[in-house]
N, C-alpha and C positions, 0 to 999 in steps of 0.2 A: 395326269389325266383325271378327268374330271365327270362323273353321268349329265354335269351341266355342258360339257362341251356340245358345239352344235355339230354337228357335219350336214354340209350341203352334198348330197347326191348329184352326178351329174351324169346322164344317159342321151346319148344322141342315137337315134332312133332311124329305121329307114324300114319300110317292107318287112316288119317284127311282130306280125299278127301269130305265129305258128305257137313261137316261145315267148312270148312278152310277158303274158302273164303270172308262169311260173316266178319268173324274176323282180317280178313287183312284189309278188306276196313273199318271199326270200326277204325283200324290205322289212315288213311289217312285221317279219321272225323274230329281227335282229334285238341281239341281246339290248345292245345301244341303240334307247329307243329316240336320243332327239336328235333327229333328224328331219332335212328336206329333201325335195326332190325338185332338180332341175333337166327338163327335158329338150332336146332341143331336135326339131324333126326334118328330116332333109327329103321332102316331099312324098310322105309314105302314097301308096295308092291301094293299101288294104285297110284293115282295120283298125290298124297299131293306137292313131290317139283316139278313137273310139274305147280302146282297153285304156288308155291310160287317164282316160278322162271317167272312165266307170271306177278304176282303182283312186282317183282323186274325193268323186263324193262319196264313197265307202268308209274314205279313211282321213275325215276333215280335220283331224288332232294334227297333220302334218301338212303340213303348204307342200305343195305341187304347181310348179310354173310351166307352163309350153311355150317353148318358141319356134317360131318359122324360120326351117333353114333357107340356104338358098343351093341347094341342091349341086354343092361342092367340093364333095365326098367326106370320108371318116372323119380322115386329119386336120381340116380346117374347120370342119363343123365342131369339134371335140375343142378347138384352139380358140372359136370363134366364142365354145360359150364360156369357157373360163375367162376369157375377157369382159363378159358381161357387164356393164357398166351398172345394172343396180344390183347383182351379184358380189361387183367388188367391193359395196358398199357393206355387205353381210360381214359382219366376224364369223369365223371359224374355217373348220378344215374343208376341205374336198374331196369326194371318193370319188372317182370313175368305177363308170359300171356299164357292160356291155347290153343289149336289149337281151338277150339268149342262153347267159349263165345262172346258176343257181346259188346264191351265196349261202355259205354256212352261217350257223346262228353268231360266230363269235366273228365275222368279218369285221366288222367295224370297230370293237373292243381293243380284238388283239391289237389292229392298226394305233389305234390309239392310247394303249396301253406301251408300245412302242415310243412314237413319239411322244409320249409324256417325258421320259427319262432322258430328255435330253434337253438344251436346254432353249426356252421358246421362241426366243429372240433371233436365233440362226435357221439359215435353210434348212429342211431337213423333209426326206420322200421315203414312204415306204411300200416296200412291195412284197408279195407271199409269193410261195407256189400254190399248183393247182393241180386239182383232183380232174382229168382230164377224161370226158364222157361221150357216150354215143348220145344221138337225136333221144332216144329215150330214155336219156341218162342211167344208164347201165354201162359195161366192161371198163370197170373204173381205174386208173392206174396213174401214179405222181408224176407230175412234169420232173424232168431233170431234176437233181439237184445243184446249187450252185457251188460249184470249183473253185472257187477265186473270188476277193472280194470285188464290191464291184468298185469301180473306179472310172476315170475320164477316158482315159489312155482305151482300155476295154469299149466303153460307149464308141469310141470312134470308130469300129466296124462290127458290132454287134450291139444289140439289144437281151436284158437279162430279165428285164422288168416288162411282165404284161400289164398294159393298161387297165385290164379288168379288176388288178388287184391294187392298184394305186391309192395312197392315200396322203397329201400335204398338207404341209401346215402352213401360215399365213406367211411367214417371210418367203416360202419358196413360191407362193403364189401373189407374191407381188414382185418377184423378177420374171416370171413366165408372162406377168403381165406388163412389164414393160419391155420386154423383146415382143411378143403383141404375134398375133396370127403370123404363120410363115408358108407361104402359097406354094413353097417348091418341095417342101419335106415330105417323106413315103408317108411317115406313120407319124402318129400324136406322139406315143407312149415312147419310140426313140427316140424323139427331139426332146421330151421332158427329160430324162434320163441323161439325155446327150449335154444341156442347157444345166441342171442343176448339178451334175457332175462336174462340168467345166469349171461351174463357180464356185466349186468345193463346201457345198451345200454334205450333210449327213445322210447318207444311202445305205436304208436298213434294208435288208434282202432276208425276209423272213423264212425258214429252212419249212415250215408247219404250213399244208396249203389251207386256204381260207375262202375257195368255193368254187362251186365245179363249172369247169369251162367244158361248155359243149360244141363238138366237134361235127358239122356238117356241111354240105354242097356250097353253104352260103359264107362259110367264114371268109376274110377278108386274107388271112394267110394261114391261120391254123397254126397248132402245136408243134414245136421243133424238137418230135421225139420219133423213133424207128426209120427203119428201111427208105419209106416212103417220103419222110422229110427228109434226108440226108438228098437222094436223088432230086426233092425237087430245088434244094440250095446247090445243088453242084451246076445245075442248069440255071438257076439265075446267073451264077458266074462267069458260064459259058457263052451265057447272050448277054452277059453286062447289064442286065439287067439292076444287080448286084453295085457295079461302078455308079450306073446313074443316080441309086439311091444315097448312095457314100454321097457323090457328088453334089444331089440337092439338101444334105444336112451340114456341109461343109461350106457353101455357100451363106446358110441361115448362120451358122457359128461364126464368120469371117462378121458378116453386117453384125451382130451382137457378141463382136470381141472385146468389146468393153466391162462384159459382165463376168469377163473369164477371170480368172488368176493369171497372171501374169508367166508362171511356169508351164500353165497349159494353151494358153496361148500362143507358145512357141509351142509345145506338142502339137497345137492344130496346124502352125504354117511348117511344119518337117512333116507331116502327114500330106499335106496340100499338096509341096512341092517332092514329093514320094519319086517322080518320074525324072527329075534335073540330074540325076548324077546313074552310074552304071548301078541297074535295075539289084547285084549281087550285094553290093554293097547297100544301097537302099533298104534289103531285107536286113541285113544286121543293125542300120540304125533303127528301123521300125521296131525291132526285137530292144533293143539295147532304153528304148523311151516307153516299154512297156505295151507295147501297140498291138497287142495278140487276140484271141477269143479266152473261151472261157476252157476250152478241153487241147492238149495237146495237139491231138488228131486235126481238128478243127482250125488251126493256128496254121498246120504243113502245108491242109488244103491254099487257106487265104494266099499264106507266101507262094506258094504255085503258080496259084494263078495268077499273083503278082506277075511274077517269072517269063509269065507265058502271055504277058499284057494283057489280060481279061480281067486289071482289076488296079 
């Protein structure tokens, strides 16, 4: 790692006039000062690029791009700009960054002090925890920690990595960008994770969280910690909600099974065809190929529900 390294910022924006600005100047904290910022806005109708167009002539040492979404939610807006075609012509890394958290000063550092030590020419993604906070960033407390390393087998019905804390380097952002936007996927950050996992890219899962994600009415799913996240996962599985997700990232991996390894690529078609044989024995090859979450508890639920076909 290098203080010449660049990292492009990349923020996809919607109705982010409340919190936006805290996390633009979060930017300008950061230890790792060169950087850019690429935004890309999926039709705000508050003030949002008004904020982020006042944080651009404040701070002209750093280029600031806007782009018009088309108003197609999180996952394809987040997909659509990393494919950016004068984007993909920049060298360097990419951080994702939500409009609404606060990054800590060593966010981009630690990131890239990470993927320094490995080596540049292979995929390689990293991701923190997070220091998880109310609307006014107070009752502070760590996202989980991670249990297990992460792996493909894992990505296929869980997500370990938040988007917020994402940071690649240019091989893995040139297989993300020829698998290229995927219209049926829930979420950005588990098709990344799902995609560069597959292709046995390097998955740093950093234990140290690296900036506060803040928790309100508006998150798109919010923190998967206490009481309250447990009930509201046990109900995705009940209405399948759960399945259809499985279902539209299992689809994008089938069309982009070429970018797999070849051992995981049968992991994804014994996952697919999960349902062709007596559902008991299903669970012991699911268990037997590594196909679990990340906590015991959390593995019993999935196979249950297996069990009970809601999944």
């Amino acid at each position: 790692m290098s203080f010449s390294d660049h990292v492009h910022i990349l923020m996809c924006t919607y109705n982010g006039a409340d919190f936006i600005a805290d996390q633009l100047e979060s930017f300008a904290r950061q230890d790792h000062r060169n950087w850019s910022l690429w935004v890309r806005d999926d039709g705000s109708s508050d003030d949002t690029l008004a904020i982020v167009q006042a944080f651009r002539d404040t701070h002209p040492q750093h280029e600031v791009h806007i782009r018009q979404g088309a108003q197609d939610g999180v996952a394809m807006n987040f997909l659509t700009l990393l494919c950016d075609a004068e984007l993909a012509q920049r060298p360097g890394f990419v951080a994702l960054s939500d409009q609404d958290d606060v990054w800590l000063p060593h966010r981009l550092l630690r990131g890239l002090e990470a993927l320094g030590r490995l080596p540049s020419d292979e995929p390689a993604l990293y991701g923190s925890r997070t220091i998880l906070v109310d609307e006014d960033l107070t009752h502070r407390r760590e996202s989980r920690p991670f249990r297990r390393p992460p792996g493909f087998a894992n990505a296929l019905v869980q997500n370990i990595l938040a988007g917020n804390t994402m940071l690649l380097n240019e091989p893995a952002l040139r297989l993300l960008r020829e698998a290229g936007p995927q219209s049926d996927i829930p979420f950005h950050d588990w098709w990344i994770y799902q995609l560069l996992a597959g292709a046995d890219a390097t998955i740093v899962a950093d234990p140290e969280p690296a900036l506060l994600y803040r928790q309100h009415g508006s998150n798109t799913l919010g923190a998967n910690l206490g009481r309250g996240a447990l009930q509201r996962r046990l109900s995705l599985l009940r209405n399948r909600h759960f399945k259809s997700w499985v279902d539209g990232n299992n689809a994008a991996l089938t069309r982009n099974a070429k970018l797999l390894t070849s051992e995981n690529a049968q992991k994804l078609e014994t996952f697919i065809h999960r349902h062709d044989r007596n559902r008991f024995s299903s669970v012991f090859t699911l268990g037997r190929h590594g196909i679990r979450r990340q906590s015991t508890r959390q593995t019993l639920v999935l196979y249950t529900a297996f069990l009970m076909g809601r999944f």
